[in-house]
C-alpha positions as CSV (number, residue, x, y, z in Angstrom):
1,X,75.4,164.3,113.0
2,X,74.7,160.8,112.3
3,X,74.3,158.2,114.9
4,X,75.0,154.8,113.5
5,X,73.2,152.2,115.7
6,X,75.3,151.0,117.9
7,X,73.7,150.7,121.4
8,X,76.5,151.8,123.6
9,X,78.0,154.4,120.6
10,X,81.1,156.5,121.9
11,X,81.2,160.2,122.4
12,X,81.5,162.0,118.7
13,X,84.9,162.4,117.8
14,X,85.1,162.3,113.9
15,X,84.1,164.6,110.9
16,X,83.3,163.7,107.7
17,X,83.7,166.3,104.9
18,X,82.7,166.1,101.5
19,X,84.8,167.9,99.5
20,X,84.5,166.1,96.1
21,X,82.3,167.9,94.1
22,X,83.0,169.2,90.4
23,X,82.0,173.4,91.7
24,X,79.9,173.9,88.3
25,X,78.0,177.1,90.2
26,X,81.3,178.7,90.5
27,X,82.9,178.3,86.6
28,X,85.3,179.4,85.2
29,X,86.9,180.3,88.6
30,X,86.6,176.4,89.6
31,X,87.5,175.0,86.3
32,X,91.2,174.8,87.5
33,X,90.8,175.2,91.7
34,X,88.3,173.5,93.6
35,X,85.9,175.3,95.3
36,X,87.0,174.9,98.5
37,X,90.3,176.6,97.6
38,X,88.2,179.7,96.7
39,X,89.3,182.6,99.1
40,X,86.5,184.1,102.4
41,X,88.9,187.0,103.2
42,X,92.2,185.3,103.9
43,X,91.8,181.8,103.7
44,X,89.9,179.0,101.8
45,X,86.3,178.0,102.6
46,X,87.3,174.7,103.7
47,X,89.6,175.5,106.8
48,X,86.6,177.6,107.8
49,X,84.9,174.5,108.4
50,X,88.0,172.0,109.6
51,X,88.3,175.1,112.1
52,X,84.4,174.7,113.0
53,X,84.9,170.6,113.3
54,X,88.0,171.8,115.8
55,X,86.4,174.2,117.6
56,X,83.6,171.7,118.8
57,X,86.4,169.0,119.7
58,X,86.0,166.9,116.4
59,X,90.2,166.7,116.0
60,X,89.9,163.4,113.7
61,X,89.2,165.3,110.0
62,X,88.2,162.7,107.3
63,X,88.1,164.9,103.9
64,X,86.4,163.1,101.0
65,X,88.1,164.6,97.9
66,X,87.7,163.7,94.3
67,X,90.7,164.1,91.7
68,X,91.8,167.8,90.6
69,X,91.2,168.1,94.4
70,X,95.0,167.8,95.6
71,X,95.7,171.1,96.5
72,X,93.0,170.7,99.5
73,X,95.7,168.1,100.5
74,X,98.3,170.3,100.5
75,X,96.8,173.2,102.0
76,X,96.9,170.5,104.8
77,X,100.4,170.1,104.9
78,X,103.2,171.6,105.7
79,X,105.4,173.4,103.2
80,X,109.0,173.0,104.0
81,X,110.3,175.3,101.6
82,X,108.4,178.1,102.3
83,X,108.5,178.1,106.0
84,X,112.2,177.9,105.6
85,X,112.0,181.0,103.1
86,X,109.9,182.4,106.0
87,X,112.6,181.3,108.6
88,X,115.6,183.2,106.9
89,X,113.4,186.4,107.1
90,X,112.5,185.9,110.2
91,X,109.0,186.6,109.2
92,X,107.0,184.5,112.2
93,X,103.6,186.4,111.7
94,X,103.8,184.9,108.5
95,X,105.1,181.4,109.3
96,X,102.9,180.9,112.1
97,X,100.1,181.5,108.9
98,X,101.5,179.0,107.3
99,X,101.7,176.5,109.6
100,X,98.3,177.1,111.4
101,X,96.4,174.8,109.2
102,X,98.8,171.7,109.0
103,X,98.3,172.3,112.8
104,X,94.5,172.2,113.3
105,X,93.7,168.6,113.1
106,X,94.7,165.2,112.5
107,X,93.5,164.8,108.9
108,X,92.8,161.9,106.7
109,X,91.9,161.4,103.1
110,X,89.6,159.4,100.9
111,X,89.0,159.4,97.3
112,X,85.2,159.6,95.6
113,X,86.2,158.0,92.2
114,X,83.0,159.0,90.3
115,X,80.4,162.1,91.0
116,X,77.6,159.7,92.9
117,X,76.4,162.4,95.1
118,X,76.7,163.6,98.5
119,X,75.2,160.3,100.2
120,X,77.7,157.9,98.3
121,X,80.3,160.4,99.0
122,X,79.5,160.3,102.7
123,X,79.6,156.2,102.4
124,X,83.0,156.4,101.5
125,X,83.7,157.2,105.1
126,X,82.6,154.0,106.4
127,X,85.7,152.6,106.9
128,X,87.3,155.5,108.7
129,X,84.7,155.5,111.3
130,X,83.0,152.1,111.6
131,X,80.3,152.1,114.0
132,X,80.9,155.4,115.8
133,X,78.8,158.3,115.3
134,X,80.1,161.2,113.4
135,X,79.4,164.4,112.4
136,X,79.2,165.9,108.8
137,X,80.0,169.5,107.5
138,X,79.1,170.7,104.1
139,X,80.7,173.9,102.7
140,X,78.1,175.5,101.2
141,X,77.3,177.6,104.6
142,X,79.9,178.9,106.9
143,X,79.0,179.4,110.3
144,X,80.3,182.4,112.6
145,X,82.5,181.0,115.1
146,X,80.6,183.1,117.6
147,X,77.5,180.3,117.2
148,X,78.1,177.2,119.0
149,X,76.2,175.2,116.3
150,X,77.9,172.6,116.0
151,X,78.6,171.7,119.7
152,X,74.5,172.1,120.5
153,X,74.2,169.2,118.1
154,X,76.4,167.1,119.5
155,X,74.8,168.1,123.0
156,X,71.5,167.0,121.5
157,X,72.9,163.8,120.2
158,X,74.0,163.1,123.7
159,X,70.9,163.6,125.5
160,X,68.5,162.0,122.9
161,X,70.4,160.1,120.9
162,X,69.8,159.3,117.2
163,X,70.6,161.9,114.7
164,X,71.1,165.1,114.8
165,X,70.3,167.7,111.6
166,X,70.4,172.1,111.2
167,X,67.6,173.0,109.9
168,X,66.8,176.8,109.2
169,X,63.7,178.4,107.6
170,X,63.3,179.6,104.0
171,X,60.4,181.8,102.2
172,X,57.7,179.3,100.6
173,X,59.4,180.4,97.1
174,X,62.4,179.2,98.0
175,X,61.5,175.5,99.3
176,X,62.3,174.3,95.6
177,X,66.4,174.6,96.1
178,X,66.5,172.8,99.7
179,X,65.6,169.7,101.3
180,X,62.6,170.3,103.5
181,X,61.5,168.6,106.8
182,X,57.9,168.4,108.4
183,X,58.8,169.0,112.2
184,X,56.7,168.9,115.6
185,X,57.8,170.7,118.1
186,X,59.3,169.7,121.7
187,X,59.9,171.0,125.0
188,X,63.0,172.8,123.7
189,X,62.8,176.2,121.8
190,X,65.3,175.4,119.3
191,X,65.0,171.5,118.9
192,X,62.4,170.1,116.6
193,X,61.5,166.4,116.3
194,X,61.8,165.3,112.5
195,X,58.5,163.5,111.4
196,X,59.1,163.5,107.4
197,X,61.8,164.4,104.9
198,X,61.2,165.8,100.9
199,X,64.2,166.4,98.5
200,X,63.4,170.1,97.0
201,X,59.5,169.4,97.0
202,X,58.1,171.1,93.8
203,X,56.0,173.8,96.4
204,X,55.9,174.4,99.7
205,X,54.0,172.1,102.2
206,X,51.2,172.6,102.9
207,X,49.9,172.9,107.2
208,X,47.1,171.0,108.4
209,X,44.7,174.3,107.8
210,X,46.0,174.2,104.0
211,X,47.8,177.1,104.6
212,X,51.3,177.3,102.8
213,X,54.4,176.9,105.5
214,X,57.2,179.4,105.4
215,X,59.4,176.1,105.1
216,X,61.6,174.7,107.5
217,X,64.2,173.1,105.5
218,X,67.8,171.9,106.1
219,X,70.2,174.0,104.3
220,X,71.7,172.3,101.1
221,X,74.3,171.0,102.5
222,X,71.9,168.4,104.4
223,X,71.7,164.8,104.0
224,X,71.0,161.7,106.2
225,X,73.6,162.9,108.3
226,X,74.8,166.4,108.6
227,X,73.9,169.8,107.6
228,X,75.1,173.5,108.9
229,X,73.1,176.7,109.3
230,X,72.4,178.5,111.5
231,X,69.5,177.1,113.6
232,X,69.7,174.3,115.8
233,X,66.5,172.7,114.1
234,X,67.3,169.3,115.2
235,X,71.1,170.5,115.2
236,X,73.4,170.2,112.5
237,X,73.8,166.6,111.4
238,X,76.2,165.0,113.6
């Protein structure tokens, strides 16, 4: 969750989602479908996450897509022609499918016209929502809807103000893939105060004994402003 300055800031209101990226991990199955189209049961990865944005009271989506990305856009929208093939079968179970995600949110659009990375991709937002915090949701990680991530980081951001960022723990060999943060601890279990940040540090960090940290890092999908699993380490980014 990102909190951009302003001295009397609103309450959070808008998410940002960066959705622009070229899904090299997953070829050949993303050479012609983005990755956020790929299938978690029965629907893509990416309503997962509008529906997480939603279910914490975010219903202003900004979606920042890159080209090839269109059908995102359309899974968005409604489909005339098949809810009216749905309509003469008088299949609702299956309408009301097909309509639940042009339903979940008010959703807007921008464009990342060339692979800068997640921070430039997150700039492009700045228009959409000005001086007025917002929160950001990468789709690397999925969260259960049972865990009220999301909405303890916006809690957080109320009370304390600033941003807000997940954090979760990895094994020391795994600190190389994630962005790590040195942490203190405060007077709430599950809220750490953020003293230092290290893009994929080469090895772990090391404590003040010289011991080797079982890492607390922010899950890839981190950045100046946002980040999802499952720990509220100083919440998601919001």
């Amino acid at each position: 969750m990102v909190d951009t300055g302003n001295a009397r800031t609103p309450a959070v209101t808008k998410a940002v989602v960066p959705a622009a990226g070229l899904g090299t991990r997953f070829l050949p199955a993303t050479k012609a479908t983005p990755k956020e189209m790929l299938p978690v049961v029965d629907k893509p990865a990416i309503q997962y996450v509008v529906e997480e944005a939603v279910d914490a009271g975010l219903n202003d989506v900004l979606l920042i897509t890159g080209r090839s990305k269109r059908s995102i856009e359309d899974h968005f929208d409604r489909a005339y022609e098949l809810e009216e093939a749905l309509t003469a079968k008088e299949d609702w179970d299956k309408l009301a499918l097909v309509r639940e995600s042009s339903e979940l949110a008010t959703m807007h659009y921008v464009r990342q016209g060339a692979p800068k990375g997640l921070g430039h991709a997150v700039l492009c937002a700045a228009q959409h929502v000005g001086h007025e915090p917002f929160a950001v949701l990468l789709g690397d990680d999925l969260i259960d809807p049972k865990d009220p991530l999301l909405t303890r980081m916006i809690d957080i951001r109320n009370r304390f103000g600033g941003s807000v960022v997940a954090l979760m723990e990895v094994a020391a060999e795994e600190v190389s893939l994630y962005g790590c943060a040195a942490v203190e601890p405060t007077g709430e279990d599950d809220v750490v105060m953020i003293t230092d940040l290290v893009e994929k540090p080469a090895r772990a960090p090391r404590r003040a004994g010289g011991s080797s940290s079982a890492a607390t890092c922010a899950i890839p999908r981190s950045s100046t402003c946002s980040a999802r699993p499952s720990r509220a380490g100083a919440g998601r980014s919001s």
